[in-house]
C-alpha positions as CSV (number, residue, x, y, z in Angstrom):
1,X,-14.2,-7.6,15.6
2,X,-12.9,-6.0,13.0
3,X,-10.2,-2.7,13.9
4,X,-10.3,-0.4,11.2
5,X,-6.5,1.4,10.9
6,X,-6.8,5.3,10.4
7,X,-5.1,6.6,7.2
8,X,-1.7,7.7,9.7
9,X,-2.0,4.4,11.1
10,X,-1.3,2.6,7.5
11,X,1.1,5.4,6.3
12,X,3.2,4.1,9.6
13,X,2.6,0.8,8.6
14,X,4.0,1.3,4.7
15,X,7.0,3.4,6.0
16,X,7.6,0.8,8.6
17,X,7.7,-2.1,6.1
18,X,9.4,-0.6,3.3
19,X,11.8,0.6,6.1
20,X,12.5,-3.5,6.6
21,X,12.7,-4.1,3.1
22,X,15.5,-1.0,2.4
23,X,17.4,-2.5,5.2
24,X,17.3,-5.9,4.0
25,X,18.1,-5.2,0.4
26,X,21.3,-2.6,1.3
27,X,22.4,-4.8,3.6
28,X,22.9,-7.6,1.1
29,X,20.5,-10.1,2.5
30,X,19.7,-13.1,0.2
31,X,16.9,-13.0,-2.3
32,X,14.7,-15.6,-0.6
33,X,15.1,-13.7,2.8
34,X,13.6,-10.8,1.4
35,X,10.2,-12.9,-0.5
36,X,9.7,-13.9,2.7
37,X,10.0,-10.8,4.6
38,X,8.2,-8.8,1.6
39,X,5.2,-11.3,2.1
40,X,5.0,-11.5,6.0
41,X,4.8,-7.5,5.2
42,X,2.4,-7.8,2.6
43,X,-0.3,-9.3,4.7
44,X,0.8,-7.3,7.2
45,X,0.0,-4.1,5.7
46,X,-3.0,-5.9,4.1
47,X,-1.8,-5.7,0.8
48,X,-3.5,-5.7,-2.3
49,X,-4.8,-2.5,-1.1
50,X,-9.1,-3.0,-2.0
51,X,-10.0,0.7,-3.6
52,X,-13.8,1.8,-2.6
53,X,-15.5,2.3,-5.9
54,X,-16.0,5.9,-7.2
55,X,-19.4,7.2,-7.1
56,X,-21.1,8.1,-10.4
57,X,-20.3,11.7,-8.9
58,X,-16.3,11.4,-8.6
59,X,-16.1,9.8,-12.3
60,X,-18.1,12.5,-13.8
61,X,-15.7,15.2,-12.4
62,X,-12.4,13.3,-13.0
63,X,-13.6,12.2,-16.4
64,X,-14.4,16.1,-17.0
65,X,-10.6,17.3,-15.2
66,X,-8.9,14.5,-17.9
67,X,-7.6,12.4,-14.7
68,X,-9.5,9.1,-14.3
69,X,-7.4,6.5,-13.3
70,X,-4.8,8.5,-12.5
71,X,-3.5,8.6,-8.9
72,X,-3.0,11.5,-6.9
């Protein structure tokens, strides 16, 4: 069964991770520490993030407001 996270779930779940990462990189740890640690997180996180295609709707109005492909 597949749990799906709610949007303050994966905002926890980004802060949390980049959290790690900050830590690791001001605290001097080695390069290959931090791959690793950066892809445990990664998958983690379920990262690349898959967008949900616009409708024909959405494109219409952010072609019209000048802003497709642009992120809020």
């Amino acid at each position: 069964m597949v749990k799906e996270r709610t949007k303050d779930e994966e905002i926890w779940e980004l802060r949390r991770a980049f959290s790690i990462l900050h830590t690791m990189i001001t605290k001097g740890n080695n390069l290959f520490d931090i791959s690793k640690a950066a892809s445990r997180l990664a998958q983690r996180v379920e990262y690349p993030f898959v967008q949900e295609p616009l409708s024909d709707d959405a494109i219409d109005s952010d072609a019209e407001a000048r802003t497709v492909g642009e992120e809020e």
